[in-house]
VEXDREN-2710 file (C-alpha; in Angstrom, 1 decimal):
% VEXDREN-2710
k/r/px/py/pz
1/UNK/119.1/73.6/84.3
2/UNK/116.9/70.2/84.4
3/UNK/118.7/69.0/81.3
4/UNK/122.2/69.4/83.2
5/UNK/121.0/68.0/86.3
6/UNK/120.0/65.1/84.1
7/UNK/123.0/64.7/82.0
8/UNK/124.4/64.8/85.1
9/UNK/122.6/61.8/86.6
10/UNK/122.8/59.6/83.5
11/UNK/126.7/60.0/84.0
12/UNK/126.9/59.0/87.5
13/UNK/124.7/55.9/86.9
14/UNK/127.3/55.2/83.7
15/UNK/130.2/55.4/86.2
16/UNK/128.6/53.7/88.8
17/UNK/127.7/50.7/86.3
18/UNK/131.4/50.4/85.8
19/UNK/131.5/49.8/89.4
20/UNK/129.2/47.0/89.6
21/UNK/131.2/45.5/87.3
22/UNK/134.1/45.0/89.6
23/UNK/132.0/44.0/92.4
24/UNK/131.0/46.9/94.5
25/UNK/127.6/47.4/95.8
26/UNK/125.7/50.7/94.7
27/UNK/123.2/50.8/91.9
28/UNK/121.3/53.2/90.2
29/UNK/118.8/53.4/87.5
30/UNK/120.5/55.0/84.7
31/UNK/116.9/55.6/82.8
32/UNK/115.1/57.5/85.6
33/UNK/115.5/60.8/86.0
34/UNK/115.1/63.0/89.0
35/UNK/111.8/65.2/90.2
36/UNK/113.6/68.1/90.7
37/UNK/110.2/69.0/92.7
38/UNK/109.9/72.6/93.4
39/UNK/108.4/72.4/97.0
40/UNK/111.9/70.9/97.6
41/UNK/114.2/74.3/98.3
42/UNK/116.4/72.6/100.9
43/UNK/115.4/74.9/103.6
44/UNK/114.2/73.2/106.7
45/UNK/110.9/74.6/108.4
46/UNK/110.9/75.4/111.9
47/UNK/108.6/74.3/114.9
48/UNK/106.5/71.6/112.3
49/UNK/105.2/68.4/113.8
50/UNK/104.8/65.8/110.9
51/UNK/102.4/62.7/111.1
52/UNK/103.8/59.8/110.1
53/UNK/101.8/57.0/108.8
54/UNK/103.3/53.5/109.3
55/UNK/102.1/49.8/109.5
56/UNK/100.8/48.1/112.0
57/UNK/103.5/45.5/113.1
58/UNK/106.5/48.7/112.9
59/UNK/104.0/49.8/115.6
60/UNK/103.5/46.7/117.5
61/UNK/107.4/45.3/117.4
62/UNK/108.2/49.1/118.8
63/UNK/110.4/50.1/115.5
64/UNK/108.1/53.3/115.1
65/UNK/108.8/54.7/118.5
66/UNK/112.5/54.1/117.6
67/UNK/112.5/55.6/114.6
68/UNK/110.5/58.7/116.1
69/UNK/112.5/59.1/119.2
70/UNK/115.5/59.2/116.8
71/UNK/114.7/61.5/114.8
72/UNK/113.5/64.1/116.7
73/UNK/116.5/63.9/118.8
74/UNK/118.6/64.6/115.1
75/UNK/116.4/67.7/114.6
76/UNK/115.3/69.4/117.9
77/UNK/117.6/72.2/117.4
78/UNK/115.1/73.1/114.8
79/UNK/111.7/72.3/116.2
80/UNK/110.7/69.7/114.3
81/UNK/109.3/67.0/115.9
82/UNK/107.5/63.8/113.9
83/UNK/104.9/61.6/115.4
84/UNK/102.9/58.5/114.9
85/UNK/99.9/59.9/112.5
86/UNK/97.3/57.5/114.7
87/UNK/95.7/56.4/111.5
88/UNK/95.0/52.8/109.8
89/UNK/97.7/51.6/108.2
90/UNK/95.4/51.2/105.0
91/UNK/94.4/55.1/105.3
92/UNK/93.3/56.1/102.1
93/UNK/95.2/59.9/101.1
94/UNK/93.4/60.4/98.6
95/UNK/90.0/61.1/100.5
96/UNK/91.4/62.6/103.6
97/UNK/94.5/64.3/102.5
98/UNK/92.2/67.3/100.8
99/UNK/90.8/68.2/104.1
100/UNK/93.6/68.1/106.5
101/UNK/93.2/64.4/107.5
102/UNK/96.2/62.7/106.1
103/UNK/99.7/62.2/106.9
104/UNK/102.7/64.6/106.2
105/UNK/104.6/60.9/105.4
106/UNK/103.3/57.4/104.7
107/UNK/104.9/54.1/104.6
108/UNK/103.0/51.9/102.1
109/UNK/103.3/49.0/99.0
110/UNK/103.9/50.7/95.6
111/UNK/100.6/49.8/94.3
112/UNK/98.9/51.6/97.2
113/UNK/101.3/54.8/97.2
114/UNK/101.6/54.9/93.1
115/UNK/97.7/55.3/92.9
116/UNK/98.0/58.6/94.3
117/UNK/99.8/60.6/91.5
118/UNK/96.8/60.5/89.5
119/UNK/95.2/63.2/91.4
120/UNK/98.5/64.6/92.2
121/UNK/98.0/63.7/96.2
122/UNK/102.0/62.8/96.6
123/UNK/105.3/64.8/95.6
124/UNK/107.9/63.8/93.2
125/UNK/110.8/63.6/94.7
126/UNK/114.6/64.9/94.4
127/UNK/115.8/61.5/94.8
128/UNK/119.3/62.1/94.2
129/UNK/119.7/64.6/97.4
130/UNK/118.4/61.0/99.2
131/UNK/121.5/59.4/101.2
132/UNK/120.1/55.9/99.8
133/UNK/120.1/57.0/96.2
134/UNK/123.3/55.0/95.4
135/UNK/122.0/51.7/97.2
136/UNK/118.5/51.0/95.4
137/UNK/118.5/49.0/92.5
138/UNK/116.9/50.1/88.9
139/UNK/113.8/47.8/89.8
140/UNK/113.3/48.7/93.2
141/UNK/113.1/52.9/92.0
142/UNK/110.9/51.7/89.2
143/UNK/108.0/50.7/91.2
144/UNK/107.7/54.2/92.1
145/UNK/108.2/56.1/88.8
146/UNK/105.6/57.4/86.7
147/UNK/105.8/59.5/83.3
148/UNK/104.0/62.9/82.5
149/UNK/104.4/64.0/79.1
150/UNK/107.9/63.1/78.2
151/UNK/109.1/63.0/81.5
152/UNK/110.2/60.2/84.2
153/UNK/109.2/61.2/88.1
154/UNK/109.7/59.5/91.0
155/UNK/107.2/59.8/93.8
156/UNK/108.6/57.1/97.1
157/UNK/111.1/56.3/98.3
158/UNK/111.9/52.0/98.5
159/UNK/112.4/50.5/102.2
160/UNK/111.9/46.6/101.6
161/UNK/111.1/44.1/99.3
162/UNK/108.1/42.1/99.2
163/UNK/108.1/38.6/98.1
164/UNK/106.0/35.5/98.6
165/UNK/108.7/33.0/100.5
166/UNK/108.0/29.2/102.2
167/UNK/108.3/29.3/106.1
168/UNK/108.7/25.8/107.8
169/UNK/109.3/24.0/110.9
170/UNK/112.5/21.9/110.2
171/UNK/111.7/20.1/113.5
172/UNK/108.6/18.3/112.4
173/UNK/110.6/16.5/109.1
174/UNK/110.6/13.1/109.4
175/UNK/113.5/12.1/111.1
176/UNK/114.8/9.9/107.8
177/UNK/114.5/13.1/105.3
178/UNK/118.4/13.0/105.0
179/UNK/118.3/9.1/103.3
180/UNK/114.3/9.6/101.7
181/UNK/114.0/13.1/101.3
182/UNK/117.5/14.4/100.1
183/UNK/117.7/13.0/96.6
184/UNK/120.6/15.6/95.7
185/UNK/121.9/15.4/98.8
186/UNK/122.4/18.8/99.3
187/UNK/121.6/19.0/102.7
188/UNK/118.5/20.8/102.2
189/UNK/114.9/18.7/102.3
190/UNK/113.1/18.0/99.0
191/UNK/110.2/18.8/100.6
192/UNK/111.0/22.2/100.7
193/UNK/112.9/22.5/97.2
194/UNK/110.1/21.6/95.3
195/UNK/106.3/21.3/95.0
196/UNK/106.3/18.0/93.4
197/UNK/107.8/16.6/96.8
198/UNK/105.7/18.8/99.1
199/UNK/102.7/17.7/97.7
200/UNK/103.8/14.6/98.2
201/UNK/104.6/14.7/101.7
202/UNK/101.6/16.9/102.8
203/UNK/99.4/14.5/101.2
204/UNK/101.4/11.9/103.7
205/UNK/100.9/14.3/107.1
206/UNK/97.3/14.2/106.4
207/UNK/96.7/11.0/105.5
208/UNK/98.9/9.4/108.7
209/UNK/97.5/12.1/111.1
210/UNK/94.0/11.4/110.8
211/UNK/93.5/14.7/108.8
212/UNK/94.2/16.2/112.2
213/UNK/97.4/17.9/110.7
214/UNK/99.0/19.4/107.7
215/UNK/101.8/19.6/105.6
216/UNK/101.8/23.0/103.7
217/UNK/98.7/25.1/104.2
218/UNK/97.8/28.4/102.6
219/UNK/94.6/30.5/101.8
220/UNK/94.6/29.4/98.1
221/UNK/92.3/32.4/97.4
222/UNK/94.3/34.6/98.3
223/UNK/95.4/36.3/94.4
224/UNK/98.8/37.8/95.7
225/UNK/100.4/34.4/96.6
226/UNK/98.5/32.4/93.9
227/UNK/99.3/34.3/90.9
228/UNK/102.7/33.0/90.9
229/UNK/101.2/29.9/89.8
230/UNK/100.2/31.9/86.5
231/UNK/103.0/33.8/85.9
232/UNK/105.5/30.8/86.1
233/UNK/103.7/29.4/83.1
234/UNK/103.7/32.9/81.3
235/UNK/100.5/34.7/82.9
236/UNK/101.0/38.1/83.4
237/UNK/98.6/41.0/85.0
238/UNK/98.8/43.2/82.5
239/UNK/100.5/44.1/79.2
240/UNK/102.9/46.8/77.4
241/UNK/106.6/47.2/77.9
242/UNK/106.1/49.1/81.7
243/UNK/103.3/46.0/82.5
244/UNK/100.9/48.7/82.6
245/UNK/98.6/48.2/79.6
246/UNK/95.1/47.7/80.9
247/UNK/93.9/46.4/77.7
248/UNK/95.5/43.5/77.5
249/UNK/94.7/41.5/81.0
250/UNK/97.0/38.2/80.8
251/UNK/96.3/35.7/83.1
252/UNK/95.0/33.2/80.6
253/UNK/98.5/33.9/78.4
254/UNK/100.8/31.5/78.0
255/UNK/100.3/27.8/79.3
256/UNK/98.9/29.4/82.7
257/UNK/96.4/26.9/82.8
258/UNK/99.0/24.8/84.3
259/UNK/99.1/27.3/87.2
260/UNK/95.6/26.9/87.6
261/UNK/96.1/23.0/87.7
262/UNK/98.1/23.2/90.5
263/UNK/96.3/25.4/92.8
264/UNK/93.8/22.7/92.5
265/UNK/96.1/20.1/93.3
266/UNK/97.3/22.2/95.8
267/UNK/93.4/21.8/97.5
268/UNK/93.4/18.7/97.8
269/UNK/96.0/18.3/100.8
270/UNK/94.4/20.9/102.9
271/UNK/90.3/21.5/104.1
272/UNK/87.7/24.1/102.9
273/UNK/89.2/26.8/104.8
274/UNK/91.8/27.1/102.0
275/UNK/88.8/28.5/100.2
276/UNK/88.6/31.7/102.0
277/UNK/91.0/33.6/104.8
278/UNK/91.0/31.4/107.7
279/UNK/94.4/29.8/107.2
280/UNK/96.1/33.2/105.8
281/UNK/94.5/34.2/109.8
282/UNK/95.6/31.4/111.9
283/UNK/98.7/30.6/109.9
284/UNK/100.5/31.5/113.0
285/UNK/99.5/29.8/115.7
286/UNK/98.9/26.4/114.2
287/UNK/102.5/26.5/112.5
288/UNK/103.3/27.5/116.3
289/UNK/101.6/24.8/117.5
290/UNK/102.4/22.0/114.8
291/UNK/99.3/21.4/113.0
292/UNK/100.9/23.0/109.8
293/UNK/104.6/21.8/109.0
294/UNK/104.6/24.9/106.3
295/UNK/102.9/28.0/105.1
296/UNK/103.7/30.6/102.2
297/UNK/103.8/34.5/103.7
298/UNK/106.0/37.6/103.0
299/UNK/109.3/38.5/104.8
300/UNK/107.8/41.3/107.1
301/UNK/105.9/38.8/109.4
302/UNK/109.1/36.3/111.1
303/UNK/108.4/38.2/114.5
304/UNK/104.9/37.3/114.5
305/UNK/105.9/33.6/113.8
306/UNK/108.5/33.8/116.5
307/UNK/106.1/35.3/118.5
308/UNK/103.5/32.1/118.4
309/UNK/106.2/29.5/118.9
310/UNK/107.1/31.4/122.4
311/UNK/103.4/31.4/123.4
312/UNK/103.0/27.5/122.4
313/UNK/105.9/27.1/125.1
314/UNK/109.0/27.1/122.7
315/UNK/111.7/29.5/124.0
316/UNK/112.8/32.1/121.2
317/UNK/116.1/29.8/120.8
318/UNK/114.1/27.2/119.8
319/UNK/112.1/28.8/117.6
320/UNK/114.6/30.8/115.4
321/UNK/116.4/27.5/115.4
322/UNK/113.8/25.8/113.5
323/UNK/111.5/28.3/111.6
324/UNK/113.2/28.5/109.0
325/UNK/112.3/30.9/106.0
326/UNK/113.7/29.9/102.0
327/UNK/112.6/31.1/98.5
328/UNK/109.5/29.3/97.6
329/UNK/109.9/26.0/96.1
330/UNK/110.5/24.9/92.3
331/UNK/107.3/24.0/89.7
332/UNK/107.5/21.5/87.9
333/UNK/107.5/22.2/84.1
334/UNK/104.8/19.4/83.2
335/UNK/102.1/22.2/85.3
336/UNK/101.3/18.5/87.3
337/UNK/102.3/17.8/90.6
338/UNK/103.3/14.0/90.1
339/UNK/105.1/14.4/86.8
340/UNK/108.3/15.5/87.2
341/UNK/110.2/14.0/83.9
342/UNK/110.2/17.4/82.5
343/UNK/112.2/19.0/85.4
344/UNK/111.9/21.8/87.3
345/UNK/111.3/25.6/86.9
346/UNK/112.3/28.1/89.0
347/UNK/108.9/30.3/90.5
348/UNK/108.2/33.4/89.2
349/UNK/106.1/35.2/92.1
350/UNK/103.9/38.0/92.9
351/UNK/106.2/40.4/94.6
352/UNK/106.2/44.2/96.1
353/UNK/108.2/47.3/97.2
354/UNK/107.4/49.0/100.4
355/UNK/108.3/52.5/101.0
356/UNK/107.8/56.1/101.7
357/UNK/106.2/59.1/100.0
358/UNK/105.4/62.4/100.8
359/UNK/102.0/64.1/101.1
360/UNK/101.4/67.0/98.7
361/UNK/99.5/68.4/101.8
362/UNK/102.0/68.3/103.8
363/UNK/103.0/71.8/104.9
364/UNK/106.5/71.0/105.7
365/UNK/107.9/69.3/102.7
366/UNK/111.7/69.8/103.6
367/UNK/111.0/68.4/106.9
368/UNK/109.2/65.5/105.3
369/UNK/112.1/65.3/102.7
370/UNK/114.5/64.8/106.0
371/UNK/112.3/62.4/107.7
372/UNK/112.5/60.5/104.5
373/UNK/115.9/60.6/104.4
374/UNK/116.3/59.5/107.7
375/UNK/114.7/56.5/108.2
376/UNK/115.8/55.0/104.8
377/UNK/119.4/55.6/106.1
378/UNK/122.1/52.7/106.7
379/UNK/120.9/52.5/109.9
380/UNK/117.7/52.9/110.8
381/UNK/117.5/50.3/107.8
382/UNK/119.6/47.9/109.5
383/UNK/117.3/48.0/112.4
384/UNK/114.3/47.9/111.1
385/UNK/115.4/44.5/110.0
386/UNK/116.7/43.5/113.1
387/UNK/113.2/44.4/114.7
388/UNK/110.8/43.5/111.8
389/UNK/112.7/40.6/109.7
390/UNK/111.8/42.5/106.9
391/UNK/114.0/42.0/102.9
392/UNK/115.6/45.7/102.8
393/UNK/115.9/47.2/99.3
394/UNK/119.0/48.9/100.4
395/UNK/121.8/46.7/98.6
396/UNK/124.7/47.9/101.3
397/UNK/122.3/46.4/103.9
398/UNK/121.3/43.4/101.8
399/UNK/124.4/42.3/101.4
400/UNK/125.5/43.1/105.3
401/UNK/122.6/40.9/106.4
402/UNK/123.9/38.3/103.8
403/UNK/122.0/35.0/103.1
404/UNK/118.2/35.5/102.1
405/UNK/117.9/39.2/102.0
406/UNK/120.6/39.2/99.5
407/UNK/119.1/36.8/97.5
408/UNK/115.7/38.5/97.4
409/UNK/117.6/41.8/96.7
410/UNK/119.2/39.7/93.8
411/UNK/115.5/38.3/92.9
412/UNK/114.1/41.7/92.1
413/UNK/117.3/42.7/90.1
414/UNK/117.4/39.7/88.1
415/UNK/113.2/39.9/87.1
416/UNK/112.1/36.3/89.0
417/UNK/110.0/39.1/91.7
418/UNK/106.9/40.3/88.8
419/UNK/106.3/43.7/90.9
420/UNK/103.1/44.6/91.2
421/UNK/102.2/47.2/88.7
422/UNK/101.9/50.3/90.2
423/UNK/98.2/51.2/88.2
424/UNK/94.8/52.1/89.7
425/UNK/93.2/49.5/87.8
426/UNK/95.1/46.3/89.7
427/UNK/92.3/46.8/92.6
428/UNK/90.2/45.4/89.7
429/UNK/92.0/42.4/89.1
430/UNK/91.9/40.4/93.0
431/UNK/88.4/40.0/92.9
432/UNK/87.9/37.7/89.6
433/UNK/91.1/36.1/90.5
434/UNK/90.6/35.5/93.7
435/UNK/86.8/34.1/93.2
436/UNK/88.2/31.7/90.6
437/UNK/91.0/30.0/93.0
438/UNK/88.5/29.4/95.3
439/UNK/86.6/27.8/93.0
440/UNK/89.2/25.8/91.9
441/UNK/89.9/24.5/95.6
442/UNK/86.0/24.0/96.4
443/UNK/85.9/22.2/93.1
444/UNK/88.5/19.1/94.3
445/UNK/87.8/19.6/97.7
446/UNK/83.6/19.0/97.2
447/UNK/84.5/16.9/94.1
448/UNK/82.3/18.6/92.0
449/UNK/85.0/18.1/89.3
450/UNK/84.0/20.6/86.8
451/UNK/87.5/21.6/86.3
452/UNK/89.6/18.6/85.0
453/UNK/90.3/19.2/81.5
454/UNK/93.1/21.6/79.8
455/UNK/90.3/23.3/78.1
456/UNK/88.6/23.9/81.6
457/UNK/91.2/25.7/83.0
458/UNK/91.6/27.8/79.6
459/UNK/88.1/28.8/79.8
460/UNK/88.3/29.6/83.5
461/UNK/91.3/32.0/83.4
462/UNK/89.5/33.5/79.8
463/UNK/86.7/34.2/82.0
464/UNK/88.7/35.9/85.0
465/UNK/90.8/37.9/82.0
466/UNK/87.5/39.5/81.0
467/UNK/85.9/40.0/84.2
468/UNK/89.1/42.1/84.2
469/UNK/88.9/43.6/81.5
470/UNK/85.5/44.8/81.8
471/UNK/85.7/46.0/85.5
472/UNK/88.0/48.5/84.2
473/UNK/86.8/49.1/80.7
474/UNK/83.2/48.5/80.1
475/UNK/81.6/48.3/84.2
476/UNK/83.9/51.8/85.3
477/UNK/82.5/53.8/82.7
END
């Protein structure tokens, strides 16, 4: 029976393929196969109340209650009603699920949720009874598929891509950008194209304003925004075809010391709070306020931007009119911020998928299975982008939305997103890597100058590798 239900599959992802080619929307991964989960029958349970665990700012922007007071409304006839789990948004299954504590459903990154199949804490999933089976890409249902002996499960469900983008006030540019700053006069600042020319003009805020402002500002520490830098010059987390080979830890690979290179270039436009969280924390209010001309966050967070602009005194017109949100900008190939003869490269960042998965706890798992289904449907999708300003994996909605959620949809298709791999062992990497980009801003910023050289930065990112390696290896056991 599994083998037809899989032939089956493979020739609806061959068909729809052919599709693509002519231009309609609605991918599927033909190498993924589906769960076929037992705990699935298809039979709804009656009178069930299911926790649902979501993040903080669904909660806060009022999305949650939506989605809540819509479904329950879909499925009163049958008793079920779904409410908001009351739990941290970081709630960790794996210790509380056992005894009763966790949630029937929980929204998280795939990193966070793919941790959990280890001890068997989530289901795998019949993905193809899913509404939203046709409109997720082959990328997006890979960050949530994991192999048992010979075969593929899937265990969540993907809501929205997560990628590392620039967000900037186009009404602080300099009022001559179009003549000084629009080489290619494309209509679109070079500040914000490239980091050769937004080095260059942060360096210029700071230096005209007294150090009382910035140009682009960002907790350089922080190892999911900065590893871009490392991957761009071929770093990589970890090795194997799947990225999941904990034996080989690659951030020295490649010529990634160039990423390292400009991190601490990076440094040397901004203060010592780049060392440590304080500008990922007040990012906010001081792009509200003007201090900052530009910062580098994920899609999720526009409302709280918008939200900081109205409280500096901007009305919401304002604001949406000039925060604007692009892909980050281009590296230069040299690895040096004031060489550009060698041309630009496109960046190759740290990215994420959000989703759902189901509790193996749970003791309504068709109920779950509809919940599920529910809020990754067309619209409940739609709005969640509406009310979040979040990047939705759903390609039908993508495209709907147009402009930058289709391009980030493109942007995991296409490879340029390096998902996070969705291992145990990656809560071992931020540490090292974090530690050593700090260093690397202190080390400019206190001009202790003790990374210069090539062969400094190749030692450096040698030395993060193994503190890697052993963390999970050698330390672990």
């Amino acid at each position: 029976m599994r083998k037809t239900l899989s032939a089956l599959i493979a020739h609806v992802a061959i068909m729809l393929a052919v599709i693509i080619t002519l231009g309609t929307l609605g991918i599927i991964a033909s190498n993924i196969q589906s769960a076929g989960a037992e705990k699935f029958t298809g039979e709804l349970e009656r009178n069930v109340t299911l926790r649902i665990l979501e993040n903080d700012t669904a909660k806060e922007q009022g999305y949650l209650a939506e989605l809540l007071a819509a479904f329950n409304e879909k499925y009163k006839e049958y008793g079920i009603t779904a409410v908001d789990a009351n739990m941290d948004q970081y709630t960790d299954l794996e210790k509380g699920g056992p005894y009763g504590y966790g949630p029937d459903v929980l929204y998280q990154a795939n990193d966070a949720v793919m941790k959990y199949t280890e001890g068997k804490h989530i289901l795998p999933l019949p993905i193809e009874q899913l509404e939203c089976f046709n409109y997720l890409g082959e990328n997006a249902w890979k960050a949530y598929t994991s192999t048992f002996g010979e075969q593929q499960y899937v265990f969540g469900v993907p809501v929205n891509i997560q990628q590392p983008l620039l967000y900037y006030r186009e009404d602080l540019l300099p009022q001559n950008w179009q003549t000084d700053w629009d080489d290619d006069k494309n209509g679109l600042p070079d500040m914000v194209e490239n980091w050769t020319d937004l080095f260059r003009f942060s360096k210029q805020i700071r230096q005209e304003s007294g150090g009382s402002k910035y140009g682009y500002m960002k907790s350089l520490n922080d190892g999911y925004f900065a590893s871009g830098y490392f991957f761009s010059y071929g770093g990589y987390v970890f090795g194997g075809e799947d990225g999941k080979d904990t034996s080989d830890v690659g951030f020295s690979k490649g010529q990634s010391y160039k990423g390292a290179k400009i991190i601490r270039q990076l440094a040397s436009c901004m203060n010592l709070e780049c060392t440590e969280d304080t500008i990922t924390k007040n990012a906010y209010s001081r792009l509200a306020s003007g201090t900052y001309f530009a910062t580098m966050t994920t899609p999720d967070v526009y409302t709280l931007f918008l939200k900081e602009m109205v409280l500096a005194g901007y009305t919401e017109e304002y604001a949406r009119e000039n925060l604007k949100v692009i892909p980050v900008p281009k590296l230069p190939v040299s690895g040096d911020l004031e060489d550009e003869s060698q041309g630009m490269t496109e960046m190759t960042v740290m990215g994420g998928v959000n989703g759902y998965a189901v509790s193996s706890y749970t003791k309504a798992p068709n109920a779950a299975l509809a919940f599920v289904n529910f809020a990754t449907s067309y619209e409940m999708i739609n709005r969640r982008c509406e009310l979040l300003g979040i990047s939705p994996a759903r390609s039908d909605v993508a495209s709907a939305k147009g402009g930058l959620n289709e391009t980030i949809n493109e942007n995991l298709d296409k490879g340029v997103i390096y998902v996070m791999p969705s291992v145990r062992a990656l809560a071992q990497v931020w540490t090292p890597l974090q530690t050593f980009c700090a260093i690397l801003a202190d080390d400019v910023l206190n001009q202790k100058n003790l990374y210069v050289t090539d062969e400094a930065f190749k030692n450096g990112l040698a030395n993060v590798d193994k503190q890697i390696y052993d963390a999970i290896h050698t330390l672990a056991g």
